[in-house]
N, C-alpha and C positions, 0 to 999 in steps of 0.2 A: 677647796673650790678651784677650780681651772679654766684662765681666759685664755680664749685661741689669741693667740698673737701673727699667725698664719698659716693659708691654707692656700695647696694650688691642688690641679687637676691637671695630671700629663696625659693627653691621646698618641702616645707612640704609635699608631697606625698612620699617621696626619702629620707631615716636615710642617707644618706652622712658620710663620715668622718670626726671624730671631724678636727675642721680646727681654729686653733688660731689667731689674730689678729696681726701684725705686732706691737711688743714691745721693745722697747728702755731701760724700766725699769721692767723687769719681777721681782715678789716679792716688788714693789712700788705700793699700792695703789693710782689710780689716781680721785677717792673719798676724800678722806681722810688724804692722805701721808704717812701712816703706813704704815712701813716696815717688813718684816720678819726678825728675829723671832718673834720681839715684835707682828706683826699681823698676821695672819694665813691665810693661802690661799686655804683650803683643798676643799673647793664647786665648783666644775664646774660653773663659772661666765658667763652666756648667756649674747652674747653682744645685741641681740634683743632678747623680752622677749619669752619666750617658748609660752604663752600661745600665742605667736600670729604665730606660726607654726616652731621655731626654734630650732632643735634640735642639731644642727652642731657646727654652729660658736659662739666660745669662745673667752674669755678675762684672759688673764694673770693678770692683773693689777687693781683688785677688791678682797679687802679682804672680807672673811667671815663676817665682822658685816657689812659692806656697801654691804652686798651681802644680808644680812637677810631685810634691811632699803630697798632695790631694789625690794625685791622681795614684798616687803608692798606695793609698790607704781604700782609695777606690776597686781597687785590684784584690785586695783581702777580703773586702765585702761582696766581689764578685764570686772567688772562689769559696765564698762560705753562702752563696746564695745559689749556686752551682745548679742544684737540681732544681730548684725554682725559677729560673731563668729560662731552662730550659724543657718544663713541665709549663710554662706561662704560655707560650704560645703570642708573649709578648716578642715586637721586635726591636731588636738590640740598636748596635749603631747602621749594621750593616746589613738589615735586614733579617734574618730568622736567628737563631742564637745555637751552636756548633760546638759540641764539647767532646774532643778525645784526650783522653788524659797517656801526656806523654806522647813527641813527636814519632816516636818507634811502634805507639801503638794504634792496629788496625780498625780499632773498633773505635764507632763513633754513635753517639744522639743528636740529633738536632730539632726543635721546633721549627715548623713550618708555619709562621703566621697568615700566610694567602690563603690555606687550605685549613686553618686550625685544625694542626694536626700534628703526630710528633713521629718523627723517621726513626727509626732501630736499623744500625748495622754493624751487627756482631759478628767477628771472626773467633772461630770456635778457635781454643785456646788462650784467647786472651781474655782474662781475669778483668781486667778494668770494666768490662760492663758484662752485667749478669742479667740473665730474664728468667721468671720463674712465672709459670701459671700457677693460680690460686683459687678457690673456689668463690669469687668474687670476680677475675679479669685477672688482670698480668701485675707484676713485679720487677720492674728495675729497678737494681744495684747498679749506683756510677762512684767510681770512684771519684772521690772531691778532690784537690789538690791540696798541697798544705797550704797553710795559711796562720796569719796571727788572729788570733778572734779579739785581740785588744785593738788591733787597726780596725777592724771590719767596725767597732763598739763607735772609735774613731770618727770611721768615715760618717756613720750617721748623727752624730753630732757636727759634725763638720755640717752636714745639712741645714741644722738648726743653725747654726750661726752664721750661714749665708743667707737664711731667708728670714734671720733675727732683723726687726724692726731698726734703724739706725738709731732711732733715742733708748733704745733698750742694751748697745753693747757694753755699756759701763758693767752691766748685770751678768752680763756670760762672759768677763776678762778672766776669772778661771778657769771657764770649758775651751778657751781660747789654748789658753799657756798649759790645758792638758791635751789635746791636741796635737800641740808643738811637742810636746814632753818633759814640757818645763815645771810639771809637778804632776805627782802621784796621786793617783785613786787607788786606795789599796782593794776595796773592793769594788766593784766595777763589775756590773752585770748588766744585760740585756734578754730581754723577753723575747721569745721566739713562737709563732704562731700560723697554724696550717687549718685552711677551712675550704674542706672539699666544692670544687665547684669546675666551672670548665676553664677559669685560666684565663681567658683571653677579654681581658676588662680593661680600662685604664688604670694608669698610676696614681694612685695618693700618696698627698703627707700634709700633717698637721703639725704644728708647733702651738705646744701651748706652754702658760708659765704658769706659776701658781698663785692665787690672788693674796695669801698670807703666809710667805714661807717664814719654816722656823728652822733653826740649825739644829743640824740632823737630820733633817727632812728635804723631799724632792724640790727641786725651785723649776724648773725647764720639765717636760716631758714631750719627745719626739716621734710620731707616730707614719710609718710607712704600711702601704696595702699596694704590695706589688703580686697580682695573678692571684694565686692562692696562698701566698706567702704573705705573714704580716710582722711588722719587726715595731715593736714597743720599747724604747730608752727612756728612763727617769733620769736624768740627772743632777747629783748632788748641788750644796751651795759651797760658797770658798772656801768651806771646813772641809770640805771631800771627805765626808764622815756616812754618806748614806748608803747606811746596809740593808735596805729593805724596802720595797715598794708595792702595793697590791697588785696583783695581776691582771690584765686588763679585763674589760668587761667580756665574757663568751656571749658569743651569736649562733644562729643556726644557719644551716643550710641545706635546699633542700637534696643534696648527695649526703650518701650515705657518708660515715659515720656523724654527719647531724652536728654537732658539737664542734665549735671551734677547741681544737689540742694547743694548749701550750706547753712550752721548757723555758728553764731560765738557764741562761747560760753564765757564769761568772768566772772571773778569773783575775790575776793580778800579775801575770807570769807575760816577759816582751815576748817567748820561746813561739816558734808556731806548734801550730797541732799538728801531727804528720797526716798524712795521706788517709782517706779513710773511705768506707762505700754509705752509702745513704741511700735511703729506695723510694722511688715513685711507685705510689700505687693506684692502677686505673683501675676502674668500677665498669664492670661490663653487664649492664641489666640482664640476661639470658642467662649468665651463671648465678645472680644473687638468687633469680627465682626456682633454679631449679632445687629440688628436694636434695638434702647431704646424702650420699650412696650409701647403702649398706654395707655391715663389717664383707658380706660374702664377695659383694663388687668390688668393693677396696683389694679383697685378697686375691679374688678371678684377675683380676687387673694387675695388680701384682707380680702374679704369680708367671702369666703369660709375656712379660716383661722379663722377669728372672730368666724363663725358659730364652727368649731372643737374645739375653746377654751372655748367652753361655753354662745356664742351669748350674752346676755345683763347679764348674770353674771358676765362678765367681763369687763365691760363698760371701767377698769382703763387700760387696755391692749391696745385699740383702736390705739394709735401711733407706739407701738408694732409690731402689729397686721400687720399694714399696712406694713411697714418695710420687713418686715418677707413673708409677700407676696408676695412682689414686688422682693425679693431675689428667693423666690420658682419657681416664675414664670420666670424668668432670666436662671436657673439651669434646669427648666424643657424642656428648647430647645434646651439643649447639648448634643448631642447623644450622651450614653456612661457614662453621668457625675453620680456622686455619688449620694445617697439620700440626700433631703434637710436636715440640721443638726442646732439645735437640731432637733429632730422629732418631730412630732406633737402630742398631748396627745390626 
């Protein structure tokens, strides 16, 4: 059984008033234990990260160097939330959320929160972002950055223990000193969770703890619902022994595909992930309803594609070819829809 220990509601559309955290020891870091003066408090301490649309609610009880170490670990869970950030249509600190991967390179995505809406600009050539029609609507590939997904696991336990109750921190001085890195979680996973919808919602999070923890078992579990993204932590008690947790409860929604999808992600490795692409996929009603094309459309389609790229000089294009056909001829029954993309040479 599971009591909330707490719950807030971010409107990242709305700067609010700074609003501080109910503190028992203001100038105690609750990181670390450094006190003022020996430790300095001068940075506005976000008790949920900005980059996930918070620009309000603060913490008294986070000094400057666990505030600089926070905002490291903020950074991983940025880049592992990459497409979601910018599929949310939520806005960031600065306004709509702007991701090119790599200063060199030309192409860029950005959510437009004014307009709910999401900008594509692709320079043909570059690989960092891909868009593929589909017989549902479109598909982007964005390349993610690298990233450590034990920091990212990190930062959202960091959440928990900034908006952990003050009579409750004797309870989380483990999740505290794993944090810091002052001990190990061998295994160490986090739930991951996409449930189609339009994105542009506010922020949750809930902290709950468990009303009868036993060793081995989860004691904290952290729940974030950022846009369409939803991020699930159980985390172990002082044994750091918990290898397994149920999977959060699935919801529906009414986009297709219905079912909230979960992954678990697990890992025990500091190493980051390298670079990698991950796809957004928009649901464009006009394509779901139209009827699948026949094999003979698929190959008309095809075929008159093959012939524009050069007919048997391009004998290597053939699977290509087809693809790209079978997309053209999908798009060509959308009244209204945009030219097929890329274009045809």
């Amino acid at each position: 059984m599971w009591l909330p220990i707490a719950y807030f509601r971010i409107e990242p559309r709305t700067s609010g008033s700074k609003t501080y955290l109910q503190s028992t020891s203001p100038g105690v870091c609750r990181f670390c234990g450094g006190e003022a003066p020996a430790a300095t408090f001068r940075k506005a301490a976000h008790a949920i990260p900005a980059a996930l649309g918070n620009r309000y609610l603060l913490s008294r009880e986070e000094c400057d160097d666990c505030n600089a170490h926070g905002s490291a670990l903020e950074d991983a869970l940025a880049a592992r939330m990459t497409v979601a950030r910018v599929s949310s249509r939520i806005p960031g600190r600065k306004g709509g959320v702007k991701h090119r991967f790599g200063g060199d390179r030309p192409s860029f995505i950005e959510s437009d929160p004014a307009n709910n809406r999401i900008i594509v600009d692709r320079t043909i050539g570059d690989d960092s972002l891909d868009v593929q029609r589909t017989r549902d609507g479109v598909r982007y590939a964005i390349k993610v950055p690298a990233h450590r997904p034990l920091d990212a696991m990190r930062a959202v336990a960091r959440v928990g223990l900034m908006l952990a109750p003050p009579t409750d921190l004797a309870a989380w001085d483990h999740v505290r000193r794993w944090i810091r890195r002052e001990v190990v979680w061998p295994h160490a996973f986090m739930d991951e969770g996409f449930i189609p919808g339009t994105g542009l919602k506010d922020v949750v999070i809930g902290v709950d703890a468990h009303a009868a923890p036993q060793p081995g078992g989860a004691w904290f579990r952290i729940g974030i619902g950022y846009g369409t993204a939803l991020l699930s932590l159980h985390l172990p008690g002082p044994d750091l022994k918990l290898s397994d947790a149920p999977l959060p409860t699935t919801g529906k929604s009414p986009y297709p595909p219905h079912e909230v999808s979960w992954i678990r992600v697990s890992t025990a490795s500091e190493e980051p992930l390298p670079a990698r692409h991950e796809t957004i996929e928009l649901h464009v009603p006009q394509l779901a309803a139209l009827p699948p094309p026949s094999d003979r459309e698929i190959a008309e389609a095809a075929y008159f594609r093959w012939l524009a790229r050069g007919g048997a000089n391009a004998p290597e294009q053939a699977l290509q070819d087809w693809l790209d056909g079978e997309q053209q001829l999908l798009w060509s029954q959308v009244a209204g829809a945009p030219e097929p993309w890329p274009p045809m040479p």
